[in-house]
C-alpha positions in Angstrom: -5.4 -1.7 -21.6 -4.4 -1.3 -25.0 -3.0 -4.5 -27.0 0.0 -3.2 -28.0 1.2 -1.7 -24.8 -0.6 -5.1 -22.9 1.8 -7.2 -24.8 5.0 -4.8 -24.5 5.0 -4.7 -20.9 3.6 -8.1 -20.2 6.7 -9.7 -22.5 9.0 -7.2 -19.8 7.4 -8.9 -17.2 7.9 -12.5 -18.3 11.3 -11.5 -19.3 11.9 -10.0 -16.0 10.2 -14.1 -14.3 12.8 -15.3 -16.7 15.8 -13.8 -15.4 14.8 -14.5 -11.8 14.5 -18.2 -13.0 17.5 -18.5 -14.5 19.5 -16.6 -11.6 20.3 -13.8 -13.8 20.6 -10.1 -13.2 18.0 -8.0 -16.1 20.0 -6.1 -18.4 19.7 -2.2 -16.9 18.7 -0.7 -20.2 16.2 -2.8 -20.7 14.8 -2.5 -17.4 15.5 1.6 -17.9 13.1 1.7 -20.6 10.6 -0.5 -19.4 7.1 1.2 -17.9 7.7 -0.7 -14.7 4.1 0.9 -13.1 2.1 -1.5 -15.9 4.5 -4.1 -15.9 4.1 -4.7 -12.2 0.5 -4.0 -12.6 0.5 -6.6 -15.0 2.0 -9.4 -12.8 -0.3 -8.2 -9.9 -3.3 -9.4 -12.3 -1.3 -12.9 -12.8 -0.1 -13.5 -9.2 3.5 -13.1 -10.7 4.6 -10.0 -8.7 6.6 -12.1 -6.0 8.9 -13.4 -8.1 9.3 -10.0 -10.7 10.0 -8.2 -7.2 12.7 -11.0 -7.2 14.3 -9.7 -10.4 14.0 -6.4 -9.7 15.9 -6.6 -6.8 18.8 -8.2 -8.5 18.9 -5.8 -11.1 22.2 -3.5 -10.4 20.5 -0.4 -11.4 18.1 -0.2 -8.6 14.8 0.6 -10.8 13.0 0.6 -8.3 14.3 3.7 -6.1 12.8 5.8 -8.7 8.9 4.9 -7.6 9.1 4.4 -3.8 5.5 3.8 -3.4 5.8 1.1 -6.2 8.7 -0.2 -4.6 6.8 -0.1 -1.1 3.9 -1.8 -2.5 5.9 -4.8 -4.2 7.6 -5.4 -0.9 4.8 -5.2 1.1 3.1 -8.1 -1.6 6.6 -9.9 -1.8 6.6 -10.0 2.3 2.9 -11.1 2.7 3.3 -14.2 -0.1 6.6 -15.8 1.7 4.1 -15.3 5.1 1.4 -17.0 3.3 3.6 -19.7 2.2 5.1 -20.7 5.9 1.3 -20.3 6.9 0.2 -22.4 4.0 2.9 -24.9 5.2 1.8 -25.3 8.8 -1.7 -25.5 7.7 -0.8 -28.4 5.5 1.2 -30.2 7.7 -1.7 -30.3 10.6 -4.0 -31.1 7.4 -2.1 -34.0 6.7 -1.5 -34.8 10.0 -5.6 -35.4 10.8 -5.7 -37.4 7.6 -3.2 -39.9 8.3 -4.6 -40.6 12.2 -8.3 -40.8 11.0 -7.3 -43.0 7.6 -7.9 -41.1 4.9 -6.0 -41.1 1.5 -5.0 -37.8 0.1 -3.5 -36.4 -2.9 -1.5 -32.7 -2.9 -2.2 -31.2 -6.3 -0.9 -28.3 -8.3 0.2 -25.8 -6.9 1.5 -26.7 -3.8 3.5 -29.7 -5.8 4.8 -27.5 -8.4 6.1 -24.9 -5.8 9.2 -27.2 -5.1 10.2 -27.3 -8.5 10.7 -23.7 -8.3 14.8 -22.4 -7.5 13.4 -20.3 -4.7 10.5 -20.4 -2.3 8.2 -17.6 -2.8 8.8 -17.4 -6.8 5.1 -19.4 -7.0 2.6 -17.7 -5.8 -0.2 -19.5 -4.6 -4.2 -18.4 -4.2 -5.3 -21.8 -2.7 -3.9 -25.2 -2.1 -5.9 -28.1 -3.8 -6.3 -31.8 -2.4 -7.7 -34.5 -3.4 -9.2 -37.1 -0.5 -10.9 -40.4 -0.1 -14.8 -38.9 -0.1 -15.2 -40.8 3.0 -13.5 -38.5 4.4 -15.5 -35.2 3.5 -17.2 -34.8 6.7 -14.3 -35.4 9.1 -12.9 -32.9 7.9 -15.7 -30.4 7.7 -15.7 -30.9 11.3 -11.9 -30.8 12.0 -11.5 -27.9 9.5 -14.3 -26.0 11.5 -12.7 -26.6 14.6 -9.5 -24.9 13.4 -11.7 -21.6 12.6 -11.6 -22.2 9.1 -14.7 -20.9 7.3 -16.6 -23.1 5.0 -17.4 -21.5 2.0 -19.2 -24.5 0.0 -19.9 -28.3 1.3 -21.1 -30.5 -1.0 -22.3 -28.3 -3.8 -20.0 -29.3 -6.1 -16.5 -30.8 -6.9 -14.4 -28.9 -3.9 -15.5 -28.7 -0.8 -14.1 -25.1 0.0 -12.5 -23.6 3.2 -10.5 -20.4 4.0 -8.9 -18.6 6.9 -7.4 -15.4 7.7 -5.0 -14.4 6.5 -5.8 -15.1 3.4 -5.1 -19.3 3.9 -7.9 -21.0 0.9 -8.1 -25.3 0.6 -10.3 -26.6 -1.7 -11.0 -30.3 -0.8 -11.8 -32.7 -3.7 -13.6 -35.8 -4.1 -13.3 -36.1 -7.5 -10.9 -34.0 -10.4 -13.4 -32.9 -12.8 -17.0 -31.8 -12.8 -19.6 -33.5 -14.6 -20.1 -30.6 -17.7 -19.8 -31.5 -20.9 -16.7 -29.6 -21.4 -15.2 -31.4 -19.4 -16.7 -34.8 -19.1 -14.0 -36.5 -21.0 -11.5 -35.5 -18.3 -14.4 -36.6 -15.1 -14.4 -39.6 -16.8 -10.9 -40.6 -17.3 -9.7 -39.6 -13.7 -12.5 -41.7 -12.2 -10.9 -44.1 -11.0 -7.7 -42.0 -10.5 -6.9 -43.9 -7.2 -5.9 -47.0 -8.4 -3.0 -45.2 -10.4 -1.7 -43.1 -7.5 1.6 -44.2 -5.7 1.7 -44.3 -2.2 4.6 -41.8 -0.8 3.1 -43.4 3.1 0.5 -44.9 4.6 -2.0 -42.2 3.5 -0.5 -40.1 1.1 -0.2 -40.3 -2.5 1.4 -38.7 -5.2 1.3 -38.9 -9.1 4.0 -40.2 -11.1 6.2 -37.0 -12.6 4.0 -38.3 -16.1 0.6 -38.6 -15.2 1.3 -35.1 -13.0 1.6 -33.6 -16.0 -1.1 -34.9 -18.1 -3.6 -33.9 -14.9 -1.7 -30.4 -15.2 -1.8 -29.8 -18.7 -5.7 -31.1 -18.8 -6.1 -28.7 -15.6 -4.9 -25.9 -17.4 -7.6 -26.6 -20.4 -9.9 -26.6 -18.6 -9.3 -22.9 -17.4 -7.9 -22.1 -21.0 -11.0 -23.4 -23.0 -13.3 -21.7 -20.5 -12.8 -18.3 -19.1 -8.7 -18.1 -19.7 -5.6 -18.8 -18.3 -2.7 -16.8 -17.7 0.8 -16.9 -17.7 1.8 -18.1 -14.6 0.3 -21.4 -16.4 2.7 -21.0 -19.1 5.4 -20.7 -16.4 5.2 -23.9 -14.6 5.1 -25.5 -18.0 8.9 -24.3 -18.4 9.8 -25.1 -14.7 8.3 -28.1 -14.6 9.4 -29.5 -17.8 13.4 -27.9 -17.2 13.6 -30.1 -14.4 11.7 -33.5 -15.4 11.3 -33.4 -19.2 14.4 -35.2 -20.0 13.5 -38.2 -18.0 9.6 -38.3 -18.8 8.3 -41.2 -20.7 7.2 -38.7 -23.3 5.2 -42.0 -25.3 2.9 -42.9 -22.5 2.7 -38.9 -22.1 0.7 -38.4 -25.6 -0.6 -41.8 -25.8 -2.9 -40.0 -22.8 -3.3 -36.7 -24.2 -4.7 -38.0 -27.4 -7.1 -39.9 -25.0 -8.4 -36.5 -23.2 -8.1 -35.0 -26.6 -5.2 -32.1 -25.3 -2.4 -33.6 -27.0 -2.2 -30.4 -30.0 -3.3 -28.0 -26.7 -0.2 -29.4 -24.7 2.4 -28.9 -27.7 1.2 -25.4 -28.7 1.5 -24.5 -25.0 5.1 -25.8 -24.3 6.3 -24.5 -27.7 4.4 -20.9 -26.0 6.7 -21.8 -22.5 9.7 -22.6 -24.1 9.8 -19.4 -26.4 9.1 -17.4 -23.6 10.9 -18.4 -21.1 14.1 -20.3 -22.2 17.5 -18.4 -20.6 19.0 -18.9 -24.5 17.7 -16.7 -27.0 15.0 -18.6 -28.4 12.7 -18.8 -31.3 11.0 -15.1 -32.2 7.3 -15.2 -31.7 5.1 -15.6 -34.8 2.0 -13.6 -35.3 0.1 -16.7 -34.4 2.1 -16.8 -31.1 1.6 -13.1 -30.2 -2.3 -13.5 -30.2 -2.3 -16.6 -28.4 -0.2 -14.7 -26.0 -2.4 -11.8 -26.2 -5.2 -14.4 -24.9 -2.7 -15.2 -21.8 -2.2 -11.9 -20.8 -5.4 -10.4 -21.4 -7.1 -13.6 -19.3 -5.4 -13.0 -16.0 -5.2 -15.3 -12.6 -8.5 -16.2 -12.8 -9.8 -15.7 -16.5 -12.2 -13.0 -18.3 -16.1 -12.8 -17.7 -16.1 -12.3 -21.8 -14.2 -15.6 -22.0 -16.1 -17.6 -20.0 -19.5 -16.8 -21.8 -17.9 -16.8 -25.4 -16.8 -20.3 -24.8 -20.1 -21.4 -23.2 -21.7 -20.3 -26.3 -19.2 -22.2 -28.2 -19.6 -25.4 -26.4 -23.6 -24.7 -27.4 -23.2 -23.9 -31.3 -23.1 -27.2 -33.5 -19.4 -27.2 -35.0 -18.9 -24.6 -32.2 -20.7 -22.0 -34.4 -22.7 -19.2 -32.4 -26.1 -18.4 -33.9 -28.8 -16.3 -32.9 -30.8 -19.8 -31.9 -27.4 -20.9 -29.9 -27.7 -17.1 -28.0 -31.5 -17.8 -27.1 -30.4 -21.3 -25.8 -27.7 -20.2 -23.6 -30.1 -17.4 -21.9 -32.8 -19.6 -21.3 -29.9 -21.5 -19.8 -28.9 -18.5 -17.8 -32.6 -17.9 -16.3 -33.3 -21.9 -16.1 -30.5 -23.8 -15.1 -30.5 -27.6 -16.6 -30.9 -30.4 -14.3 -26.9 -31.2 -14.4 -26.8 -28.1 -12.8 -29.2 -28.6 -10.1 -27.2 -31.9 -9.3 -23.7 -30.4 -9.4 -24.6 -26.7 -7.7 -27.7 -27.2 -5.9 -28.3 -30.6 -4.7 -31.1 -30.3 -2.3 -33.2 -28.4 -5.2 -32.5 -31.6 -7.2 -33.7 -33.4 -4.5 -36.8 -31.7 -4.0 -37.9 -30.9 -7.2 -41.3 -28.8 -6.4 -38.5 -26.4 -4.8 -37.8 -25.4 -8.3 -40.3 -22.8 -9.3 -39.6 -21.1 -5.9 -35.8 -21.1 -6.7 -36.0 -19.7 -9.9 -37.9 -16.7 -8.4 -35.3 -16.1 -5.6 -32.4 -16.4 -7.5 -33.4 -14.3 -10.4 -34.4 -11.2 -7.5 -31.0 -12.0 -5.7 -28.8 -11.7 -9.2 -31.0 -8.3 -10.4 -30.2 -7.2 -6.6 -26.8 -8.0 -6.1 -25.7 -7.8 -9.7 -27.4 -5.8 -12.3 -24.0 -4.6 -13.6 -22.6 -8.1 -14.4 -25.8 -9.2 -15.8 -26.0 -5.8 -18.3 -22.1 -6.5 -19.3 -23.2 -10.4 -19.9 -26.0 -9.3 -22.0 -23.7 -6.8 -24.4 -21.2 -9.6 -24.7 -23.8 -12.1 -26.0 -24.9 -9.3 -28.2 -21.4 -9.1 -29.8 -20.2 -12.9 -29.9 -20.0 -13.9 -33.2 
């Protein structure tokens, strides 16, 4: 999509979010001259088209009734997310319920936490539910899970152990916050030992203090930001969250820890971004500066860019973050052999059993050209044009 037209109709759609936030019907001549088919497309690609629908629908005008299968389609999404929330809920709830009969701590995260800061259910959209657990508790629940006809995706090949159901129900079970990459290896490092700071709520279940929630969402959302991109349902939460809690949060402690993970410029760029955006007053205008960075939001999407993800690899590579042609050998040498972190983190029992290596290599590298020559040719042109 091109820029100019990305950024026109995605600053409709957040101004669309912010008038469902606020409780506020959209002006109708904005809305008239809006291109609603890419602004809706646009919140389909950032899991935002619940709570747009929501604005829509307030909007005296009735946009809508001018593109029934639009309108069709948008209802249909708006009915299945409120389904997948009460599901989400029930699954929780019997979730919860196994961990507090077999004693096992666990920790709600994101998401389904930030939902009820929200003025109405349904306005976040979720893709998964994330919990952290005691790591005692990992098999348990592999087998409890399994018994409730949940498929498991991944077990013990990395941080989350990962489980879905139809329709469309996703948990991904953590041991621990952060992987062990060097990215990221400040933030593994710090959350550690994250237990011994978590309140207890009951006998098993914990919960984060409003501040340390959201130093763990802000480094969260770095994590996706510095890697493949984050989008603007990110930028979202930031405004909900902090409209609710910001004028009681010990703001010191707050940066005294975000200078620790090193986030502490990331997390004021971002909430100056948030507040611009989505403040009911007329705020700030955007700078140049902020229109790119918001560029990278809307360009990045739920789940981030392919393009993203390998330009920052290469960036973590480059000394001073600089990408030479040495750095762009490295990283595909990388790509064909993985390093041993990987083998510990991803594939545990090659790690294991080292002399499975050479054999590995082979079968992956026949399964990737099989299954995905595409991806790998589109990996290879952006390497070729990451300067």
């Amino acid at each position: 999509m091109e820029q100019e037209k990305l950024l026109a109709s995605g600053l409709d759609m957040i101004y669309l979010a912010s008038c469902a936030l606020h409780d506020a019907s959209p002006d109708p001549l904005r809305v008239q001259e809006m291109d609603l088919p890419t602004v809706c497309r646009i919140a389909e690609m950032h899991s935002m088209q619940s709570i747009v629908y929501m604005a829509l629908e307030q909007c005296a005008s009735e946009p809508l009734s001018a593109y029934p299968e639009l309108n069709q389609r948008l209802r249909i999404s708006y009915t299945r997310v409120m389904q997948m929330l009460v599901a989400y809920d029930l699954e929780r709830e019997a979730i919860f319920q196994f961990f507090n009969d077999n004693n096992i701590w666990y920790l709600p995260l994101k998401g389904a936490v930030l939902q009820q800061d929200y003025p109405r259910l349904g306005m976040r959209q979720m893709v998964d539910n994330d919990i952290l657990i005691d790591s005692n508790g990992r098999a348990p629940l592999r087998t409890f899970m399994e018994a409730r006809g949940y498929d498991v995706n991944a077990y013990g090949l990395g941080v989350p152990d990962d489980y879905s159901k139809a329709p469309r129900v996703h948990f991904e079970i953590h041991h621990v916050l952060y992987e062990d990459i060097e990215r990221i290896r400040r933030f593994r490092a710090y959350y550690l030992d994250v237990e011994k700071r978590l309140l207890r709520v009951g006998s098993y279940e914990r919960a984060m203090s409003e501040e340390d929630f959201y130093v763990y969402f802000v480094s969260h959302a770095y994590k996706h930001f510095s890697g493949s991109g984050n989008g603007i349902r990110s930028l979202m939460d930031v405004h909900v969250f902090l409209s609710k809690h910001g004028s009681t949060l010990n703001w010191t402690y707050i940066y005294h820890e975000l200078e620790k993970l090193e986030i502490a410029r990331f997390e004021r760029t971002t909430r100056a971004l948030a507040e611009k955006l989505f403040l009911s007053e007329q705020a700030e205008p955007l700078t140049e500066t902020d229109r790119e960075l918001l560029l990278f939001y809307l360009s990045s999407g739920t789940f981030g860019r392919a393009d993203y993800a390998v330009m920052g690899r290469l960036s973590d590579m480059g000394k001073d973050r600089k990408i030479t042609f040495g750095v762009k050998l490295r990283y595909c040498f990388r790509r064909l052999v993985p390093s041993m972190e990987t083998y510990k983190v991803y594939h545990p029992i090659v790690y294991k059993h080292k002399i499975l290596i050479p054999g590995f290599l082979i079968w992956r590298l026949l399964c990737a050209l099989w299954k995905s020559p595409r991806r790998i040719f589109e990996e290879i042109q952006i390497i070729k044009r990451t300067k």
